[in-house]
C-alpha positions as CSV (number, residue, x, y, z in Angstrom):
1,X,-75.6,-122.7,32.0
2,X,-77.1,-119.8,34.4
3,X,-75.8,-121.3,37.8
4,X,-77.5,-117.9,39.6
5,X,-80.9,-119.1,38.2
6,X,-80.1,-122.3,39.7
7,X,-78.9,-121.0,43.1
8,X,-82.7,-120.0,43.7
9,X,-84.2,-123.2,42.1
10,X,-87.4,-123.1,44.0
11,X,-87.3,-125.8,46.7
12,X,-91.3,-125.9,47.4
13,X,-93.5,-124.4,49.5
14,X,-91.7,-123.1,52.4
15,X,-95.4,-122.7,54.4
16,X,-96.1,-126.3,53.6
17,X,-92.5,-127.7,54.2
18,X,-93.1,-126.0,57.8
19,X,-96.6,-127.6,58.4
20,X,-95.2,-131.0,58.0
21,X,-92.5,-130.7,60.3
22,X,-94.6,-129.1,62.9
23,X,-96.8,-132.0,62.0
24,X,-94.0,-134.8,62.7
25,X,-92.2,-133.0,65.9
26,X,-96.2,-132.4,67.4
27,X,-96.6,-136.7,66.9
28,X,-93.4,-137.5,68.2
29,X,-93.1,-135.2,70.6
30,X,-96.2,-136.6,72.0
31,X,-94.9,-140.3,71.7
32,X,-91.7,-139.0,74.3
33,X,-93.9,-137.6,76.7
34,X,-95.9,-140.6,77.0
35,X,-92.8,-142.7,77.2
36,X,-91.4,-140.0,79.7
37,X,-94.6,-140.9,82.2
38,X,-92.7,-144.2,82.8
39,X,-89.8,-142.7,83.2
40,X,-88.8,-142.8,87.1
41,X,-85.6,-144.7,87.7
42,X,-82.3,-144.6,86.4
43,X,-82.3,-147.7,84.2
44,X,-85.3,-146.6,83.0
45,X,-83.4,-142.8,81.7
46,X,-80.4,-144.9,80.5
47,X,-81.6,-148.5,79.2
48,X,-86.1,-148.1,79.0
49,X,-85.7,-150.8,81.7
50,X,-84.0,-153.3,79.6
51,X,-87.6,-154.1,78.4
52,X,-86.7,-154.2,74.6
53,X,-87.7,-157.1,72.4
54,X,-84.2,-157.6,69.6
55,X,-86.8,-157.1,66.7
56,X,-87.8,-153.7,68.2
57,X,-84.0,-152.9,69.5
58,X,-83.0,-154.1,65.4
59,X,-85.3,-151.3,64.2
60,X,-83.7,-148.7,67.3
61,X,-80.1,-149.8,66.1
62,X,-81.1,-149.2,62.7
63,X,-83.2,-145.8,63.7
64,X,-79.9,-145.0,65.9
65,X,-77.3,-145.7,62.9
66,X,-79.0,-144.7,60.0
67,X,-78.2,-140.8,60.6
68,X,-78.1,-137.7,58.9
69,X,-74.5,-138.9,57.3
70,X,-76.0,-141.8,55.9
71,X,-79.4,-140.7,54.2
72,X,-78.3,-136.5,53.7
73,X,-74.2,-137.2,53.5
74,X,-73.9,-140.7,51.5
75,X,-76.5,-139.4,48.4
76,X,-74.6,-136.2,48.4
77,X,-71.0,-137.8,48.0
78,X,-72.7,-140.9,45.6
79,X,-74.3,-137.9,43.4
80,X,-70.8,-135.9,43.4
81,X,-67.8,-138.6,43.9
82,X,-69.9,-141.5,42.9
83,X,-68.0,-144.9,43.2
84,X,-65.5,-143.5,46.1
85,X,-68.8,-141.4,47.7
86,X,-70.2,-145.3,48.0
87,X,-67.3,-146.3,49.5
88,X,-68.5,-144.6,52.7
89,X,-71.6,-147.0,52.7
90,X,-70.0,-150.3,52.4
91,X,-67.3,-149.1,55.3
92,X,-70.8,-148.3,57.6
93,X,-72.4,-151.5,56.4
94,X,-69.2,-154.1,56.7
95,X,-68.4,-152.1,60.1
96,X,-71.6,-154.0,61.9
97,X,-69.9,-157.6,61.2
98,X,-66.9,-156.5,63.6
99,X,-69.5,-155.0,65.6
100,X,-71.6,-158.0,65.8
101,X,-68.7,-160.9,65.9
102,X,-66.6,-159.2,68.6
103,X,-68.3,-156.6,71.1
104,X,-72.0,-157.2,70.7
105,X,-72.4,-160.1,72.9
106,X,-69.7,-159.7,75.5
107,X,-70.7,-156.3,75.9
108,X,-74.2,-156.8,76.8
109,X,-73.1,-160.2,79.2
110,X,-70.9,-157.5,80.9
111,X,-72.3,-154.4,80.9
112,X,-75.5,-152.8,82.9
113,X,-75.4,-148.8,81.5
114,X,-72.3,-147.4,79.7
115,X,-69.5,-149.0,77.4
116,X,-66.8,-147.7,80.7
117,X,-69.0,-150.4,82.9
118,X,-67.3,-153.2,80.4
119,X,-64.2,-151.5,80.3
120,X,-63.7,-151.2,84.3
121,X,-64.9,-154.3,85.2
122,X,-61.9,-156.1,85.7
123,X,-59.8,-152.8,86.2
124,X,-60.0,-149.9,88.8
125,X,-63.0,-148.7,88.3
126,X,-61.6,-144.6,88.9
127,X,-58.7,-143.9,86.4
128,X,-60.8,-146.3,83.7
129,X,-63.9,-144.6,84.2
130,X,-62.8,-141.0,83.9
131,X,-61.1,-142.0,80.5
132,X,-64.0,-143.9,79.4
133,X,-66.1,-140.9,79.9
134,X,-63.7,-138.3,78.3
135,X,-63.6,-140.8,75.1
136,X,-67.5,-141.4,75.1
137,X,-68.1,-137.5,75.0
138,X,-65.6,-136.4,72.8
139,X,-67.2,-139.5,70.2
140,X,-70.6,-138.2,70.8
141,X,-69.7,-134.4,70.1
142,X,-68.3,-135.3,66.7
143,X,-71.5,-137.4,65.7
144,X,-73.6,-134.5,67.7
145,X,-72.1,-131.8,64.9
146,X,-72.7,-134.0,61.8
147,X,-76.1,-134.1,62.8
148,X,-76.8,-130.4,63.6
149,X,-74.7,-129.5,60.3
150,X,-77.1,-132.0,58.3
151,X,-80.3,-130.3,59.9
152,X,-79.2,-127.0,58.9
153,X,-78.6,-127.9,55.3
154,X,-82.0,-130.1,55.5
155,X,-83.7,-127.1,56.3
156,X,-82.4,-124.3,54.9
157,X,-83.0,-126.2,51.6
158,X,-86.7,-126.6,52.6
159,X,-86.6,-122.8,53.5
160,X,-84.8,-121.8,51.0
161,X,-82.4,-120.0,53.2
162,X,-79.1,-119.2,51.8
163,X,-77.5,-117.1,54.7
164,X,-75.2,-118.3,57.0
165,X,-76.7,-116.2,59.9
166,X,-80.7,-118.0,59.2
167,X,-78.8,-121.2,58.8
168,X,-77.0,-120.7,62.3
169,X,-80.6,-120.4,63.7
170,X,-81.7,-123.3,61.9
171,X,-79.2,-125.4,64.0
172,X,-80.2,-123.0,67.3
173,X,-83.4,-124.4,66.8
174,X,-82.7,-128.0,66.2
175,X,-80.6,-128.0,69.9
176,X,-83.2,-126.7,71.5
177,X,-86.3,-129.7,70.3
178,X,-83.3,-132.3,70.5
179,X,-82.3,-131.3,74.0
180,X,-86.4,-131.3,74.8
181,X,-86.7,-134.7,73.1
182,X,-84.1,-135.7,75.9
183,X,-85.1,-134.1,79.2
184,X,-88.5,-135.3,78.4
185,X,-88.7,-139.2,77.2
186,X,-85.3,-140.7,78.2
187,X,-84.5,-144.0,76.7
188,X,-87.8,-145.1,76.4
189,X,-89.4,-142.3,74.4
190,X,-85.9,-141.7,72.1
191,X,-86.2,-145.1,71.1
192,X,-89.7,-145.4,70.0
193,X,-89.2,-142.1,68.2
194,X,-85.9,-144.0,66.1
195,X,-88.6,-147.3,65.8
196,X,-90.8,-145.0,64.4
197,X,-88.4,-143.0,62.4
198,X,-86.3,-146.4,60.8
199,X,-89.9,-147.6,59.6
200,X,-90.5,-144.1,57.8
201,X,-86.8,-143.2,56.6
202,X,-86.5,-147.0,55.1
203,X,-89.8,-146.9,53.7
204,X,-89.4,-143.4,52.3
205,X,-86.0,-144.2,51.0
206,X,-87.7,-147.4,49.3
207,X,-90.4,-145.2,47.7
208,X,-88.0,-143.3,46.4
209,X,-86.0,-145.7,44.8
210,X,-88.8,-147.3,42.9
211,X,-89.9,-143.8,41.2
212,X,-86.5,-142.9,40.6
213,X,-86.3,-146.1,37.8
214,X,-89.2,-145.1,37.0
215,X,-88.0,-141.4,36.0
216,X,-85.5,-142.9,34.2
217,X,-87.3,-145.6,32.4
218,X,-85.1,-148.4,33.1
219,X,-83.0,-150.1,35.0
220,X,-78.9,-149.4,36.6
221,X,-77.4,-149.0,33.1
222,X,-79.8,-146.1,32.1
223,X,-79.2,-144.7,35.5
224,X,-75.4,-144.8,35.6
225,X,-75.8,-143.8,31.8
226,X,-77.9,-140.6,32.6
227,X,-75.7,-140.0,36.0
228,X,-72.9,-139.9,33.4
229,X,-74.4,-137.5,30.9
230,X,-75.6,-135.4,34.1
231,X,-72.0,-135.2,34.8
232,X,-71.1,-134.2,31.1
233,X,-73.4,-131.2,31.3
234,X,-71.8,-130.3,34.4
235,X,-68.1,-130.2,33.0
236,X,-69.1,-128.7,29.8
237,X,-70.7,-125.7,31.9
238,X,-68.1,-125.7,34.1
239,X,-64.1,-124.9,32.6
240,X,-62.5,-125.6,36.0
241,X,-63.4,-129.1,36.9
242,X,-60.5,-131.4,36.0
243,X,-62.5,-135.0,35.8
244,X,-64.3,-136.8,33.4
245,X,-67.9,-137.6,33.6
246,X,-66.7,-141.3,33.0
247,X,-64.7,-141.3,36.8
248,X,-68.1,-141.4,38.5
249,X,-68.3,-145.2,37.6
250,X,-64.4,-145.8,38.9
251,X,-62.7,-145.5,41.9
252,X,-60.4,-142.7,42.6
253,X,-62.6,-139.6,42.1
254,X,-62.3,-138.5,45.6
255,X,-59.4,-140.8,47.2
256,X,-57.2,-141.6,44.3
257,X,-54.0,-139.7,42.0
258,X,-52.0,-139.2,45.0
259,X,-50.0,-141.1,48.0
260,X,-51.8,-138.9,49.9
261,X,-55.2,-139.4,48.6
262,X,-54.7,-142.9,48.9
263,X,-53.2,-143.1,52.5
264,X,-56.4,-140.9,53.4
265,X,-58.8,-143.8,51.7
266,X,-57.2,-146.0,54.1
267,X,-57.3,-144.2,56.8
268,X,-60.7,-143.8,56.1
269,X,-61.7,-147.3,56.0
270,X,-59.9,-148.3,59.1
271,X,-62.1,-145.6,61.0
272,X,-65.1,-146.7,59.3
273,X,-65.1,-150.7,60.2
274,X,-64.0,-150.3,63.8
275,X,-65.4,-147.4,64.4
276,X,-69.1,-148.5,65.0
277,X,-67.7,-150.9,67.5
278,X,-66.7,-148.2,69.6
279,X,-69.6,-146.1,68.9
280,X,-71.2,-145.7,72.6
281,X,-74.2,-144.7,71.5
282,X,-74.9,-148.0,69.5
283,X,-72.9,-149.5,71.9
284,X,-75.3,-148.7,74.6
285,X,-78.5,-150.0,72.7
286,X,-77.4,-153.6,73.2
287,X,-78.2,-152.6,77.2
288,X,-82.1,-152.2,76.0
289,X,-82.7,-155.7,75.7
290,X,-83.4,-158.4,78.4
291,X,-80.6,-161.0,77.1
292,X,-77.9,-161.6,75.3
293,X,-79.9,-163.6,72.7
294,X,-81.8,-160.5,71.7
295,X,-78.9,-158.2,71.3
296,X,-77.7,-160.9,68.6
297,X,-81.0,-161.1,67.3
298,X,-81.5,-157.3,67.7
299,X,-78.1,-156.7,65.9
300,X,-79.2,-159.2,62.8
301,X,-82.2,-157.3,62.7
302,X,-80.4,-154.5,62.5
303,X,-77.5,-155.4,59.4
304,X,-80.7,-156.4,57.3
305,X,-82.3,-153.0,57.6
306,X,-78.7,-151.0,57.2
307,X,-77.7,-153.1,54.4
308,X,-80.7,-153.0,52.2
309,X,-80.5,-149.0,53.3
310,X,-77.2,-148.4,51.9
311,X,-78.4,-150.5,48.9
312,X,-81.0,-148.1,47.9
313,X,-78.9,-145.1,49.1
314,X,-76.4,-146.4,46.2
315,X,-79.7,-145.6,43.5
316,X,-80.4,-142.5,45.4
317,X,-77.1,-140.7,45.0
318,X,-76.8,-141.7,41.4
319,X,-80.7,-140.7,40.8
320,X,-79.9,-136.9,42.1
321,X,-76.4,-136.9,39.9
322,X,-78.7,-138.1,36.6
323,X,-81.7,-136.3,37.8
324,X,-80.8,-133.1,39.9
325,X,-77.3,-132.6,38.3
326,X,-74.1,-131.5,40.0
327,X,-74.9,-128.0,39.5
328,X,-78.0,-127.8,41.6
329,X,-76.9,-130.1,44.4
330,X,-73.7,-127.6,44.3
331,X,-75.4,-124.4,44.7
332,X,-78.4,-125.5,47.2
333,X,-78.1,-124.3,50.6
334,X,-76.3,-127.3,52.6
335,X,-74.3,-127.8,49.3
336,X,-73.6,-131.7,49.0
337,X,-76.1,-132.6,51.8
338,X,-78.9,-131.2,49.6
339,X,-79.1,-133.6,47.0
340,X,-81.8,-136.3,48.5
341,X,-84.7,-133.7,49.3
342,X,-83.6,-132.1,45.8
343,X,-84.4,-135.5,44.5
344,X,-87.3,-136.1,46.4
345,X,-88.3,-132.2,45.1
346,X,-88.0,-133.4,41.6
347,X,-89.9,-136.7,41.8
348,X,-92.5,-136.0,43.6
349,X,-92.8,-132.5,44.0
350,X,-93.5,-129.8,47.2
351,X,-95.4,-132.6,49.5
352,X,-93.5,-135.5,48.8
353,X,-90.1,-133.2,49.4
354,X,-92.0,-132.0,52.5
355,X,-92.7,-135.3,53.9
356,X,-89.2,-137.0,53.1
357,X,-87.1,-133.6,54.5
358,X,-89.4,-134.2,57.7
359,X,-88.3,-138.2,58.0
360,X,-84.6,-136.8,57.6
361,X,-85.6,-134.3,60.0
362,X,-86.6,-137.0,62.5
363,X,-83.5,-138.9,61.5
364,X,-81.3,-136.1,62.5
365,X,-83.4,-135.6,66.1
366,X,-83.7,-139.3,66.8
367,X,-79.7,-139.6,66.0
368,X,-79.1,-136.6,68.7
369,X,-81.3,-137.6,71.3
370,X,-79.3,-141.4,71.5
371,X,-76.1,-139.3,71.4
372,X,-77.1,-137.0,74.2
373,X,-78.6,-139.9,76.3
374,X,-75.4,-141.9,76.0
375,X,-72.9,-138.9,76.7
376,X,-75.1,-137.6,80.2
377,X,-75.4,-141.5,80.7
378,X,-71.7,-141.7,81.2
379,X,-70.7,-138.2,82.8
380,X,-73.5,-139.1,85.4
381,X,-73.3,-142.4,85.9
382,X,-69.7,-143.0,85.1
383,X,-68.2,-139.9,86.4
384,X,-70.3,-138.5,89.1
385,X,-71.9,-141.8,90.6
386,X,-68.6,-144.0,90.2
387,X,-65.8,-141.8,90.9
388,X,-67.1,-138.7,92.5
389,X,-69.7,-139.8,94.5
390,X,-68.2,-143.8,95.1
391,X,-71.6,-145.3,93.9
392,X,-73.4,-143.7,96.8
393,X,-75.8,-141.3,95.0
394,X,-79.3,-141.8,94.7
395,X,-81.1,-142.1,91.7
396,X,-82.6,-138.9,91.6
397,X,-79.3,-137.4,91.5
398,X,-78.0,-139.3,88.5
399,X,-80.3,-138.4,86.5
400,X,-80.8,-134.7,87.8
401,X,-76.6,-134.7,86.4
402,X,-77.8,-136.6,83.2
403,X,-80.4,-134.1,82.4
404,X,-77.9,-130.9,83.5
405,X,-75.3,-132.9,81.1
406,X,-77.7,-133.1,78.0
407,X,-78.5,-129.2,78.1
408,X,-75.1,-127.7,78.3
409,X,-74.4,-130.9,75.3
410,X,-76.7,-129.2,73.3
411,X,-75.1,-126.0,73.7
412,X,-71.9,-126.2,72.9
413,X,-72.9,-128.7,70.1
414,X,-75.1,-126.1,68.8
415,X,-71.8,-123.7,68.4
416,X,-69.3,-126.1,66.9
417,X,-72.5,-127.4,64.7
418,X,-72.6,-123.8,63.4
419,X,-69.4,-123.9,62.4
420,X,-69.7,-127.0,60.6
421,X,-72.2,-125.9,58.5
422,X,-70.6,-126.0,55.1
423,X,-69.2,-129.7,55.7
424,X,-70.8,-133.1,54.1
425,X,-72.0,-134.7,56.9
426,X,-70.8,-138.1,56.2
427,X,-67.1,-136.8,56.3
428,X,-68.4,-135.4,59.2
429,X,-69.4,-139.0,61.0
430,X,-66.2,-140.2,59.1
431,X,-64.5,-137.9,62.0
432,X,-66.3,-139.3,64.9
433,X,-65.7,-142.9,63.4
434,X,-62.2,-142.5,63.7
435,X,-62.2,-141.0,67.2
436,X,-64.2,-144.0,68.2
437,X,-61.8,-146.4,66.8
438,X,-58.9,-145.1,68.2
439,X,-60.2,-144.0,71.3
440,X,-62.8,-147.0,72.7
441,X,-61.5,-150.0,70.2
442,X,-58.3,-151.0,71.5
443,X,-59.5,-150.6,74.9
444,X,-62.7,-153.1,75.0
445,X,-60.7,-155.9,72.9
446,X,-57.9,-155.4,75.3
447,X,-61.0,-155.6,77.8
448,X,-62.1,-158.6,76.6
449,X,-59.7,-161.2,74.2
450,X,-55.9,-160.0,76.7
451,X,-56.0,-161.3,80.5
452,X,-52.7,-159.6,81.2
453,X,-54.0,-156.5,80.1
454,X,-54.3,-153.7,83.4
455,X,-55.6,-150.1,84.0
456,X,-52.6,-148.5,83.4
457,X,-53.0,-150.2,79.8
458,X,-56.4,-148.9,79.3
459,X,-55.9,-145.2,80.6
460,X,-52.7,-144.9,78.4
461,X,-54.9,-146.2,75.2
462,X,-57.7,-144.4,75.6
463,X,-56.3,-141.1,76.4
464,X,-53.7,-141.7,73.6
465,X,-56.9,-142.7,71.2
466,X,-58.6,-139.5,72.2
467,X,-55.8,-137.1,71.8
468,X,-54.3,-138.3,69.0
469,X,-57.4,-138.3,67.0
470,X,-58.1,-135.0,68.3
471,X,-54.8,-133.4,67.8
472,X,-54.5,-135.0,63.9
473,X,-57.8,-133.4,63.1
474,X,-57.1,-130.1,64.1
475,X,-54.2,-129.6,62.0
476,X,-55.7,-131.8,58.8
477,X,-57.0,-130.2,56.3
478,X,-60.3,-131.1,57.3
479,X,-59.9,-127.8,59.8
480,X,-58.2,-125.3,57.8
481,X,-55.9,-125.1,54.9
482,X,-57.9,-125.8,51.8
483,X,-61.6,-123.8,50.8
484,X,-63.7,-126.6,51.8
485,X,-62.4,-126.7,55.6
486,X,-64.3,-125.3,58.5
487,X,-62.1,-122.3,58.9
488,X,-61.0,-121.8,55.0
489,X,-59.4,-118.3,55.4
490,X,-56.7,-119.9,57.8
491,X,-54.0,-122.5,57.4
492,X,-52.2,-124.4,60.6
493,X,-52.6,-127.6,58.8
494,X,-49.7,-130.1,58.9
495,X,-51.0,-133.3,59.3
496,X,-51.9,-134.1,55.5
497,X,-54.9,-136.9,55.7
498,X,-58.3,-135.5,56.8
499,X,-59.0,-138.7,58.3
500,X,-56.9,-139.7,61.1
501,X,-57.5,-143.3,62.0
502,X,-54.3,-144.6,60.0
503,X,-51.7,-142.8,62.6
504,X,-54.0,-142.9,65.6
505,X,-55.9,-146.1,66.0
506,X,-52.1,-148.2,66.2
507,X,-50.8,-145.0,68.1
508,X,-53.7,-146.2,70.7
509,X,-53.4,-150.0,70.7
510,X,-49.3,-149.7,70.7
511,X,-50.2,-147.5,73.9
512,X,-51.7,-149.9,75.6
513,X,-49.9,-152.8,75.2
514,X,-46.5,-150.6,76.4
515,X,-48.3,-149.5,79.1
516,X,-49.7,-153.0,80.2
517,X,-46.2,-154.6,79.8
518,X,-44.2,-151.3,81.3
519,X,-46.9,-151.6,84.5
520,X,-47.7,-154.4,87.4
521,X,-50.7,-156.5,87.0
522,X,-53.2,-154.8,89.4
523,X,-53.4,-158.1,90.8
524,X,-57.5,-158.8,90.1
525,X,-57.6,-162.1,88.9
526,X,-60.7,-163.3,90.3
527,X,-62.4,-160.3,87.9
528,X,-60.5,-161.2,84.6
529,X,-62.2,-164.6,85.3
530,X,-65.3,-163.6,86.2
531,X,-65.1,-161.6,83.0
532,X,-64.6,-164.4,80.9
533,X,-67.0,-166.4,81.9
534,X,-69.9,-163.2,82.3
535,X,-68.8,-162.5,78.4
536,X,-68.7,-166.2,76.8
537,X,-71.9,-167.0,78.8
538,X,-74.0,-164.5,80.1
539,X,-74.0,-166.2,83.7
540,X,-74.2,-164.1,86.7
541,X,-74.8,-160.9,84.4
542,X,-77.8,-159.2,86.9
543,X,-75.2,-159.6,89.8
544,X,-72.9,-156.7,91.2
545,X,-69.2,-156.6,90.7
546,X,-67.2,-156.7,94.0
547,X,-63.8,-154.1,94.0
């Protein structure tokens, strides 16, 4: 098989592809700035005013979560790895049950902006809301370079571009409208834009499914049985690959032979289920709603939407492997992230490619913009209100700080997205998962469920989360070592899983409860019961916490 031919498979019309996202940004853009208009004070920057019903906060949640990793990232490792590249699904999807049966409700009967107003409110607010920060910004980076990596592959496949240096401007680009998106519409206009953008990606996604049995004439047998054959091809063509086409339908592809593989799989799934609930950026969306009974309801709302998402993402990712084959997703610009606006390419040709790459494009913008909000949320409000400031700066200030925070955000995520380039972006979430877990988890159930639990508990866990996580990522394999890594011509690794959330997520919650039990109390009672009774209840949740 000629794999240069299919290295410049057409991918459309680049002048149309263009239209249609000029199109889409033009519509949305105008939907931010007429949020923006109403956007004066700092609840409404942070929270839209906590004017939310939990049907439209559902479809937000769902616009929020549903990112580049899942629609560009999950196809791309279903089509390649197929029963372990699903695996990556049901860890997203089973993660909202923790999500909704242990922080969800607390958190919002607790809370007023940021995940660190939860975490301090029965601790000193200082120490707790410095760490809180630092975890919350080094979460959001993470996500922030999954999603810039997965808008360079989206359009350099749309464009056709295959060097590195037009794909680095791609991203350029992609800060730039994300960081507008932000400066202009706050919380209001970002979430109407992910409203907007769940309805089309779930819609678009369901339109695809449909013609994708219909290309195949028939049901999930012919499509696992033409994914096979796909596969066949592939390894016929191809003298180096060691797998059969059979192991697409069988776990172990990706994460099984060896210890190693294994222990990574588990590591991987640990990150994954606790991860969303320490995900401030989803966490924050439960602050968007007027009561606790629509952040449940906004959170059911939500698992429908994700779950019948990763459902049809499952046909999706074996539709490109049967009808795109390995090869082509392989050798597309964006490599493994290419395979859904392949798909789209084949099914419904230049237009319908056009219009489904602009959805994922929104995706992708939508994703950032919550990201950016959350992480100039809690530098501002956390950092600079709280602890530099003592809660004595106005609100014009705040958000001046947020707005300062999102553009050098979208910098230096615009750098490390750059160099992320090559990566599947749902490995690339994977990463921020397992920060987030480590990093936030321990913290807010020691927050919430442990009364003896003090700041010196929290601090210890969260910094432990963060640099753990950090350090074990930057000497896996997922960093250098091997040709897939972001920096394949070098080799520090030593850490062997790529996923880090095995060592560090009990690293962080053994931190904390040595600290807490090394330390005094700090002696604020009257809080942890306040607490309790603000979480369980909801009672007294408007009212200000006394230090």
């Amino acid at each position: 098989m000629d794999l240069t031919y299919l290295a410049q498979e057409n991918t459309g019309n680049p002048l149309l592809n263009i239209a249609v996202f000029v199109v889409f940004i033009v519509v949305t853009m105008t939907v931010v700035m007429r949020a923006g208009k109403t956007t004066s004070e700092a609840s409404d920057f942070y929270t839209g005013g906590a004017s939310f019903t939990g049907t439209q906060n559902g479809l937000a949640i769902a616009g929020d979560y549903l990112s580049a990793a899942s629609f560009l990232g999950i196809v791309g490792s279903i089509a390649l790895s197929g029963y372990d590249g699903f695996l990556y699904s049901i860890g997203f999807f089973v993660a909202w049950l923790v999500a909704l049966l242990l922080v969800a409700e607390p958190l919002r009967n607790v809370g007023r902006f940021t995940m660190a107003d939860v975490l301090s409110f029965r601790l000193r607010q200082k120490p707790v809301r410095v760490a809180a920060a630092v975890a919350t910004l080094a979460v959001s980076l993470f996500y922030l370079i999954a999603q810039m990596a997965g808008a360079g592959s989206l359009v350099s496949v749309l464009l056709d571009l295959h060097g590195t240096t037009e794909q680095a401007i791609v991203v350029a680009v992609v800060g730039v409208i994300m960081t507008a998106y932000v400066l202009i519409g706050g919380m209001k206009g970002t979430t109407y834009v992910q409203m907007i953008k769940a309805v089309l990606l779930i819609g678009g996604v369901g339109i695809m499914t449909i013609w994708t049995f219909i290309a195949v004439k028939g049901g999930f047998s012919t499509l696992f049985n033409d994914a096979i054959s796909a596969h066949q091809v592939y390894i016929d063509a191809s003298p180096d690959v060691a797998y059969a086409a059979e192991d697409i339908m069988k776990p172990g592809l990706k994460y099984g032979g060896t210890l190693t593989k294994q222990l990574d799989f588990i590591s991987l799934g640990l990150s994954l289920v606790l991860g969303t609930a320490g995900l401030p950026h989803v966490l924050m969306r439960f602050y968007t709603v007027p009561t606790a009974k629509e952040a449940r309801k906004s959170v059911t709302w939500a698992i429908v939407l994700i779950g019948t998402f990763y459902l049809m993402a499952m046909v999706l990712g074996y539709g490109a492997a049967a009808l795109v084959g390995p090869e082509r997703i392989l050798n597309a610009p964006g490599g493994a992230n290419a395979a859904a606006p392949l798909l789209a390419l084949d099914l419904g040709g230049s237009i319908f490619m056009a219009l489904i790459s602009a959805v994922a494009f929104a995706t992708v913008l939508a994703v950032v913009a919550g990201l950016a909000i959350t992480a100039s949320a809690s530098v501002a409000h956390d950092v600079y209100n709280n602890v530099l400031r003592d809660g004595k700066a106005s609100e014009e200030e705040t958000v001046r700080v947020s707005r300062i925070t999102v553009i050098v955000l979208g910098i230096v995520s615009i750098i490390l997205g750059i160099l992320a380039m090559s990566q599947n972006v749902a490995f690339l979430v994977s990463l921020a998962f397992a920060v987030a877990a480590s990093a936030n988890v321990p913290t807010i159930l020691f927050s919430l469920y442990w009364k003896r639990f003090n700041t010196a508990g929290a601090v210890a866990s969260m910094y432990t989360g963060v640099i753990a996580s950090l350090v074990f990522i930057f000497f896996s394999p997922a960093v250098s070592g091997v040709p897939s890594a972001m920096f394949p011509n070098a080799d520090w690794s030593w850490f062997p899983l790529t996923s880090p959330g095995l060592v560090a997520i009990p690293l962080a919650f053994l931190a904390g409860i040595i600290a807490t039990l090394a330390t005094k109390p700090d002696n604020l009672d009257h809080l942890a019961a306040e607490m309790e009774v603000r979480s369980l209840t909801g009672v007294g949740v408007e009212a200000p916490v006394d230090h």
